[in-house]
The first five atom37 places (N, CA, C, CB, O) and aatype in JSON, in Angstrom:
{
  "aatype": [20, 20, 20, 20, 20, 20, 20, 20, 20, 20, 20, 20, 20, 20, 20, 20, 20, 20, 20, 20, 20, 20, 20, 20, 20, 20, 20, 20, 20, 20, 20, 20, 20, 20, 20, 20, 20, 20, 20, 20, 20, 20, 20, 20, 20, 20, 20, 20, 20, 20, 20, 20, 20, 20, 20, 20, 20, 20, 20, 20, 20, 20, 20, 20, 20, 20, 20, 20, 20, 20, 20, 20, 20, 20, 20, 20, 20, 20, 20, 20, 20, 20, 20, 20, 20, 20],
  "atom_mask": [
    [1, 1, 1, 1, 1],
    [1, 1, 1, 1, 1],
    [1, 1, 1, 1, 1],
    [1, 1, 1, 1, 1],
    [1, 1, 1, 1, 1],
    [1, 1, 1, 1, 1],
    [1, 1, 1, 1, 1],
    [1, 1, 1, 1, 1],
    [1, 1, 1, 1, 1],
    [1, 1, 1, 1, 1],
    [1, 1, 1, 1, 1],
    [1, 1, 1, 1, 1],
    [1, 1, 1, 1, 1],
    [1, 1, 1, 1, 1],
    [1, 1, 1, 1, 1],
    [1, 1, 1, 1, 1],
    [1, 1, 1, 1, 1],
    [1, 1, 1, 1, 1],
    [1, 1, 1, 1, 1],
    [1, 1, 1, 1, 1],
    [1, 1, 1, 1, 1],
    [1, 1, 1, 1, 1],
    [1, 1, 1, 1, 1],
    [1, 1, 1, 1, 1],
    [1, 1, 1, 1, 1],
    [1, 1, 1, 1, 1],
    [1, 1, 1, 1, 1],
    [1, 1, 1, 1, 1],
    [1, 1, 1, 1, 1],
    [1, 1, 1, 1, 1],
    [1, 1, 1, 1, 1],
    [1, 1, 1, 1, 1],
    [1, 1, 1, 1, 1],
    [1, 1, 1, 1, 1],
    [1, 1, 1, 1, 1],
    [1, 1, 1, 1, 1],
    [1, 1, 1, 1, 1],
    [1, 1, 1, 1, 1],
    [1, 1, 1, 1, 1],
    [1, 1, 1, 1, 1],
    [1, 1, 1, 1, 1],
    [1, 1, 1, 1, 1],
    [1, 1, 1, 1, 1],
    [1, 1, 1, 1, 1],
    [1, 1, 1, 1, 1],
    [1, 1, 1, 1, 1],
    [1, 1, 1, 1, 1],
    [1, 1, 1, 1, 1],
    [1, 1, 1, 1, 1],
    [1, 1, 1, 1, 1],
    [1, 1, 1, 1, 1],
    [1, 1, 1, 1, 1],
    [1, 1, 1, 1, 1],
    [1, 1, 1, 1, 1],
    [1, 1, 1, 1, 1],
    [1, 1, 1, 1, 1],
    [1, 1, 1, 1, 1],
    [1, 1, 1, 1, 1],
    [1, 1, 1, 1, 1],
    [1, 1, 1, 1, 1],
    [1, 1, 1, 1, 1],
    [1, 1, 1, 1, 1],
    [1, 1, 1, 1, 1],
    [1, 1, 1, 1, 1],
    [1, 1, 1, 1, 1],
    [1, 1, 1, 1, 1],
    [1, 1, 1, 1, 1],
    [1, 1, 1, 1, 1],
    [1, 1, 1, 1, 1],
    [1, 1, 1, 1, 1],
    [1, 1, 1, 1, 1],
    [1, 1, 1, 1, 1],
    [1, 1, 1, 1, 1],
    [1, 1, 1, 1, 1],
    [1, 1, 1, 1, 1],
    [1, 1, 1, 1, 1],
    [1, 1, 1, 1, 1],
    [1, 1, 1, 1, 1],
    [1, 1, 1, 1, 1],
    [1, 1, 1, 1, 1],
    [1, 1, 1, 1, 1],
    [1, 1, 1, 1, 1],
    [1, 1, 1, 1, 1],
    [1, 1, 1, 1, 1],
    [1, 1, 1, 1, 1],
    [1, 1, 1, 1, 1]
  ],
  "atom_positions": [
    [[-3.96, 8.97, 6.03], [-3.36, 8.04, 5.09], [-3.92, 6.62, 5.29], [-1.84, 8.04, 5.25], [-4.18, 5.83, 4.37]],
    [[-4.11, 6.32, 7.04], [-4.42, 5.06, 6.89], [-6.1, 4.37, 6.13], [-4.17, 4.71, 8.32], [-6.31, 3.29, 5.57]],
    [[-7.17, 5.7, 6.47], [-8.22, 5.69, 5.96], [-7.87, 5.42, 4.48], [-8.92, 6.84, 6.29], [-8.38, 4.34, 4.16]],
    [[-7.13, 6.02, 3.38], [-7.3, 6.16, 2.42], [-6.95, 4.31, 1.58], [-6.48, 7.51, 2.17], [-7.51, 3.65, 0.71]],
    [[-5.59, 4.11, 2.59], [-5.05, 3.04, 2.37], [-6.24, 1.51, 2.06], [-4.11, 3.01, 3.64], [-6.33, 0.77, 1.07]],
    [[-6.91, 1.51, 3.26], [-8.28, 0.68, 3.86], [-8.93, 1.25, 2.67], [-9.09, 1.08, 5.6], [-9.16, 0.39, 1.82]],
    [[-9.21, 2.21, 2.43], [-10.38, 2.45, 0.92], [-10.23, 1.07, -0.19], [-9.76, 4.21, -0.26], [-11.06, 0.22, -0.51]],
    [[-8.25, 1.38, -0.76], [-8.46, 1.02, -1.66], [-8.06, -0.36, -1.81], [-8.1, 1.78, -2.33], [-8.15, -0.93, -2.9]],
    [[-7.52, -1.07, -0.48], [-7.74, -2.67, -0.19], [-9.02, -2.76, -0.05], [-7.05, -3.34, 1.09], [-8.98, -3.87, 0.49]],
    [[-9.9, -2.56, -0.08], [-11.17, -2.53, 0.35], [-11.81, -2.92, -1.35], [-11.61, -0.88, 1.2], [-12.46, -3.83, -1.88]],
    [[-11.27, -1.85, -1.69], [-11.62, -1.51, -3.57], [-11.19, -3.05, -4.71], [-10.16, 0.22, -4.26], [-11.9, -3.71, -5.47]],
    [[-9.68, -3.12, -4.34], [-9.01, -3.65, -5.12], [-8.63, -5.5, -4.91], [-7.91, -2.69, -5.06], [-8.2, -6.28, -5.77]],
    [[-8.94, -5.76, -3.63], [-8.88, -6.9, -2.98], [-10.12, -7.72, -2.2], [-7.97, -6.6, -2.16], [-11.0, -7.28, -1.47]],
    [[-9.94, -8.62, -2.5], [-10.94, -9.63, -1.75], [-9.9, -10.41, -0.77], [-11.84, -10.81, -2.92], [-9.09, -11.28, -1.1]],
    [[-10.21, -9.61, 1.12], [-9.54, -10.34, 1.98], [-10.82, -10.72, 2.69], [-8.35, -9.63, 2.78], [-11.9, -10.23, 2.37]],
    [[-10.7, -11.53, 3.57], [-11.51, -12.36, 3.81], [-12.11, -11.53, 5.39], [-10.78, -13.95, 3.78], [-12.74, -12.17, 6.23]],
    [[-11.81, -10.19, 5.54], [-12.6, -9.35, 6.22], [-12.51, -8.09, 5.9], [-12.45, -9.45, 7.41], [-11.54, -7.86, 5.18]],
    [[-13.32, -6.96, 6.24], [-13.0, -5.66, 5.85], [-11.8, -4.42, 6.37], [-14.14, -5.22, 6.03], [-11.58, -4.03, 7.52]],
    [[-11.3, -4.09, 5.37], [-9.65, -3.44, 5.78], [-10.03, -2.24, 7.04], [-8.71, -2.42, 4.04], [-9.13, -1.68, 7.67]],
    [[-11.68, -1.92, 7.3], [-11.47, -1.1, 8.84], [-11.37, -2.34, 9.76], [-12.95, 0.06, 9.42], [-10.67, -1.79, 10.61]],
    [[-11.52, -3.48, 10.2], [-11.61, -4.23, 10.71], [-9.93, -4.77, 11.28], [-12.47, -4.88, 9.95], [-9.52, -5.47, 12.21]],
    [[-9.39, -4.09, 10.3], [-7.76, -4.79, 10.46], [-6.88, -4.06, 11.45], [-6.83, -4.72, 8.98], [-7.15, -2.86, 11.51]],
    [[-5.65, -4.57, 12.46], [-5.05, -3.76, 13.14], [-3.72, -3.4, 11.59], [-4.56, -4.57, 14.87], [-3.43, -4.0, 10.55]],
    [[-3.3, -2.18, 12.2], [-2.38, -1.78, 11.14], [-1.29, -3.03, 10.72], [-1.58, -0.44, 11.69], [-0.62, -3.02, 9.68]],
    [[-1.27, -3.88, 11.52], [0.32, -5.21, 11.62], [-0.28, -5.75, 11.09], [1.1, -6.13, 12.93], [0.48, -6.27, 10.28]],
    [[-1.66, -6.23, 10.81], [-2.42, -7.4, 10.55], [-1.46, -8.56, 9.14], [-4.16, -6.66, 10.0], [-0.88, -7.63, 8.59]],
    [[-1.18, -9.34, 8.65], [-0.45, -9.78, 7.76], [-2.02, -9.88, 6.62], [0.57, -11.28, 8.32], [-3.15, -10.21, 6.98]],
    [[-1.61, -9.51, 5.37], [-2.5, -9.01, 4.44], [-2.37, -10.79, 3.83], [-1.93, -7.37, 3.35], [-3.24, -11.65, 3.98]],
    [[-1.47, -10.91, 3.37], [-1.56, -12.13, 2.71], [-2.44, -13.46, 3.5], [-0.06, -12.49, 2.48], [-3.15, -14.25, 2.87]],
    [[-2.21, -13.48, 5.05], [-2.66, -14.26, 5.52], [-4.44, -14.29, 5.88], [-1.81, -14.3, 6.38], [-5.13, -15.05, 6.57]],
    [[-4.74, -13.07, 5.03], [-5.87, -12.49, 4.8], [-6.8, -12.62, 3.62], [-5.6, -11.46, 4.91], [-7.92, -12.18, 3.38]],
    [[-5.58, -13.68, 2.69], [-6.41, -13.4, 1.31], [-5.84, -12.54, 0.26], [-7.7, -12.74, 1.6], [-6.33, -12.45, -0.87]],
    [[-4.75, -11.87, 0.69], [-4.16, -11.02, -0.46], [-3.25, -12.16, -1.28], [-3.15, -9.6, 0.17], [-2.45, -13.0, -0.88]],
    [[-3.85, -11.72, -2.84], [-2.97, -12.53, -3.82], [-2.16, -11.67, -4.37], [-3.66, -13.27, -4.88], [-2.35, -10.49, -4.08]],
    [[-0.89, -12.07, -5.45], [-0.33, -11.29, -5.94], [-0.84, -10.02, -6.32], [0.08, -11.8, -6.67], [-0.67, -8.89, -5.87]],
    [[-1.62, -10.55, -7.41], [-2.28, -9.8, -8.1], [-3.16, -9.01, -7.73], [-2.66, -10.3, -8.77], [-3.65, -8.39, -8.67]],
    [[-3.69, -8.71, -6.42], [-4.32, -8.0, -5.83], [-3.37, -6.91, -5.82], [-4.83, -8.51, -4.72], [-3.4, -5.85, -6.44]],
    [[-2.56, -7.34, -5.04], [-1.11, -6.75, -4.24], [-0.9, -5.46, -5.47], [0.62, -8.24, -4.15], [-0.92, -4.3, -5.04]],
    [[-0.77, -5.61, -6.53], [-0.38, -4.93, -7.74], [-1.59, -3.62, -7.95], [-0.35, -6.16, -9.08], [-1.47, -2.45, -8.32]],
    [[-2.55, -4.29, -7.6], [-3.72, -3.64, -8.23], [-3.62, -2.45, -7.22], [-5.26, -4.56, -8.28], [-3.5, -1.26, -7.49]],
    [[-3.71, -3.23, -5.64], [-3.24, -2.08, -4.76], [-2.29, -0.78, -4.31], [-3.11, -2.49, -4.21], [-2.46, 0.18, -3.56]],
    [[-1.1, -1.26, -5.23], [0.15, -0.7, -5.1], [-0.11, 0.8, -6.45], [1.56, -2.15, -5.48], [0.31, 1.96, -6.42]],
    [[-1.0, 0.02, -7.55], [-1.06, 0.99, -8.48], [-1.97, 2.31, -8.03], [-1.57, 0.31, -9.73], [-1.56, 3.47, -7.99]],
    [[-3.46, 1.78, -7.66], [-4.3, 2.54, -6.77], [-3.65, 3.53, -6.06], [-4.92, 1.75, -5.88], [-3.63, 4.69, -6.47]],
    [[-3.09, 3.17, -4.99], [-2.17, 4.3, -4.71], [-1.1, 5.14, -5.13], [-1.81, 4.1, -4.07], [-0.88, 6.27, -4.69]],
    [[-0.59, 4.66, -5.8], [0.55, 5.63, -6.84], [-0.4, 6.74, -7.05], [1.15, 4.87, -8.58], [-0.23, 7.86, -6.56]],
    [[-1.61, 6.33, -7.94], [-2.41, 7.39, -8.73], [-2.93, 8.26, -7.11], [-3.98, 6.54, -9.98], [-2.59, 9.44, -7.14]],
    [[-3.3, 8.05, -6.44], [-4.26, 8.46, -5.11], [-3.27, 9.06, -4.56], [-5.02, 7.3, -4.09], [-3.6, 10.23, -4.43]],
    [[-2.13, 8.89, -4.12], [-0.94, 9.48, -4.18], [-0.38, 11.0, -4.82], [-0.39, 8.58, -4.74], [-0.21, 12.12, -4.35]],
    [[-0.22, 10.37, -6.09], [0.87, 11.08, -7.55], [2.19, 10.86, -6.66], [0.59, 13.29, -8.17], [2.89, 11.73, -6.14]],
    [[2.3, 9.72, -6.63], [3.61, 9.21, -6.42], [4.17, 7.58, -7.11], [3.65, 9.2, -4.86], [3.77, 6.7, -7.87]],
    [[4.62, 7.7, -6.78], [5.54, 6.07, -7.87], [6.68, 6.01, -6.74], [6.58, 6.52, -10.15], [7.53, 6.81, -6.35]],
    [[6.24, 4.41, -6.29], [7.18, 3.83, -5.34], [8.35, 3.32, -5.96], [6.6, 2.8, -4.59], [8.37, 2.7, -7.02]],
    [[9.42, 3.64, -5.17], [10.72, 3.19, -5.79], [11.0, 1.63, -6.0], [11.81, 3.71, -4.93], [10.47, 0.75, -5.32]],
    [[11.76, 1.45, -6.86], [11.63, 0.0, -7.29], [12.69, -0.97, -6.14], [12.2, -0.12, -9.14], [12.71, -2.2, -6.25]],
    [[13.26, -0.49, -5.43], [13.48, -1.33, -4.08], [12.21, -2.15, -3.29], [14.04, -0.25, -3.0], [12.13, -3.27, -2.78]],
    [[10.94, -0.66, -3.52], [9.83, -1.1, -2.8], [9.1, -2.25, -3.46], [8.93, 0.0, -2.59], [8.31, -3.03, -2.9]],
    [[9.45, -2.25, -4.64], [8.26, -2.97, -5.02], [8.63, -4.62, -4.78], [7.87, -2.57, -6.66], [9.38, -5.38, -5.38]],
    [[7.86, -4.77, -3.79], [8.24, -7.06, -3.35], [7.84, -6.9, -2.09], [10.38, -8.07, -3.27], [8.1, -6.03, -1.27]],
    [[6.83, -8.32, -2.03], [6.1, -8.92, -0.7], [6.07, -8.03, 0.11], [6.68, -10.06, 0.0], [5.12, -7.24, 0.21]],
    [[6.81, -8.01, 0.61], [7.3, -7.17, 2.18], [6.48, -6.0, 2.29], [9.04, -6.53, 2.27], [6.12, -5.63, 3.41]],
    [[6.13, -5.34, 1.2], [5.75, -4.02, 0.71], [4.59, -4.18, 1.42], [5.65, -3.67, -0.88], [4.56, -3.77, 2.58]],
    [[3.63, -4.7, 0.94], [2.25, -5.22, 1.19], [2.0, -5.87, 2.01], [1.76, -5.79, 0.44], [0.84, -6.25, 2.14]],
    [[3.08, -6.3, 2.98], [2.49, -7.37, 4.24], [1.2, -7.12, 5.16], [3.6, -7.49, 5.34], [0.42, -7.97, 5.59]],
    [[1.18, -5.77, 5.34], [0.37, -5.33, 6.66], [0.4, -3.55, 6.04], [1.41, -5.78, 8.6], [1.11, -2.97, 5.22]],
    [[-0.79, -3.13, 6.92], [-1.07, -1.61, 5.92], [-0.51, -0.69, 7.17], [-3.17, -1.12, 5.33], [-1.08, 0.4, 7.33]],
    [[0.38, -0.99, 7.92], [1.9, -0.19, 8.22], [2.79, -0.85, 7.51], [2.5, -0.17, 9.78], [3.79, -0.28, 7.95]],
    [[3.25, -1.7, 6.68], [4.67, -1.89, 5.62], [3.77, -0.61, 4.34], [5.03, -4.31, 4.75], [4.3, 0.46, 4.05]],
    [[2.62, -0.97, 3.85], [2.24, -0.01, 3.02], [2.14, 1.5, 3.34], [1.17, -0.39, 2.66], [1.78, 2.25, 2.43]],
    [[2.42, 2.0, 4.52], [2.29, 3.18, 4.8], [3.9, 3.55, 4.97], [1.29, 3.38, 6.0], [4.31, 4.7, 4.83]],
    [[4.33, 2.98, 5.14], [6.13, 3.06, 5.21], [6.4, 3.4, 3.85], [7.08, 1.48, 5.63], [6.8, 4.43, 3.3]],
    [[6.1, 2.37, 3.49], [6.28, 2.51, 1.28], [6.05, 4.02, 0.89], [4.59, 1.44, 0.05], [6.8, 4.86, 0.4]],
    [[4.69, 4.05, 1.31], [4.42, 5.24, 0.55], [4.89, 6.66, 1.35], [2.83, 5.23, 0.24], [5.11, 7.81, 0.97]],
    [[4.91, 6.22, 2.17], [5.61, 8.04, 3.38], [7.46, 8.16, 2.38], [6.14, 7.31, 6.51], [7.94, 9.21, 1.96]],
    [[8.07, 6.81, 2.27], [9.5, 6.6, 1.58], [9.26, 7.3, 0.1], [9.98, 4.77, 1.44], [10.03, 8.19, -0.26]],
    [[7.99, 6.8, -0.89], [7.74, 7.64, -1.75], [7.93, 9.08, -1.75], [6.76, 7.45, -1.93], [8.86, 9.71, -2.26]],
    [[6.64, 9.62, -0.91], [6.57, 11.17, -0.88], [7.63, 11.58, -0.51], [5.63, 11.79, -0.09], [7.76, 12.78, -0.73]],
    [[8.82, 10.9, 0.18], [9.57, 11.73, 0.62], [10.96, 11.78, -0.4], [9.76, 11.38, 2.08], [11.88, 12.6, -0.26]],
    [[10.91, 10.91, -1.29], [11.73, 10.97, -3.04], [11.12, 11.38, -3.54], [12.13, 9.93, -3.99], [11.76, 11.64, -4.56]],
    [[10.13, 11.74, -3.68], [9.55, 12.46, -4.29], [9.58, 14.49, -4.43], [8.54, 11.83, -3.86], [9.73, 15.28, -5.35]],
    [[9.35, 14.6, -2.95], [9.42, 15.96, -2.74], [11.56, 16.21, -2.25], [7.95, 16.37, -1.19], [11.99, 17.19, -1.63]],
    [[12.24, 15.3, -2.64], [13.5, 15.62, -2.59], [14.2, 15.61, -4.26], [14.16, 14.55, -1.51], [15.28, 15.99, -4.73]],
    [[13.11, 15.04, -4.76], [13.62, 15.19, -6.27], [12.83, 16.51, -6.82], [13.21, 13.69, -7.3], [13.25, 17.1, -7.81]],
    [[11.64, 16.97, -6.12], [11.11, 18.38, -6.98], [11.82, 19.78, -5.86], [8.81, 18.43, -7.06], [11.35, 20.91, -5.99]],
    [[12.6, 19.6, -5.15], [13.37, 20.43, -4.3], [14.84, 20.62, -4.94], [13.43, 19.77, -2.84], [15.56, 21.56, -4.61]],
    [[15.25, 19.57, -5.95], [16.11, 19.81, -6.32], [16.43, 20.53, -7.83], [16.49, 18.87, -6.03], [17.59, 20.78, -8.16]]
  ]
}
């Protein structure tokens, strides 16, 4: 997951070093992430995914560091596969 994650900050963002380069805590914003990156990233993965983060997730916090983004999305898959179980 974390490889995939680093792909598409890599893809979708201009931080001011490369996302293998980052420790998982690293703070993204203090890196160069703009909103609008942030978005571009969040969508990327939905699709890379086939998941859709719940709308609690979606704000700052989400995107701080690519362990808050791996939290997000593990919280996804896991509404996800509790809503096709039901």
């Amino acid at each position: 997951m974390f490889a995939i994650i680093r792909r598409v900050i890599d893809q979708e963002a201009r931080l001011a070093v490369p996302a293998a380069d980052l420790t998982p805590g690293a703070d993204l914003y203090k890196l160069g992430l703009t909103p609008y990156s942030a978005v571009r990233i969040l969508l990327a993965l939905e699709r890379e995914f086939e998941v859709e983060l719940p709308r609690g997730l979606l704000k700052r916090e989400t995107m701080q560091s690519i362990d808050a983004v791996a939290r997000a999305l593990h919280i996804a898959m896991s509404a996800n596969g509790a809503r096709s179980a039901a």
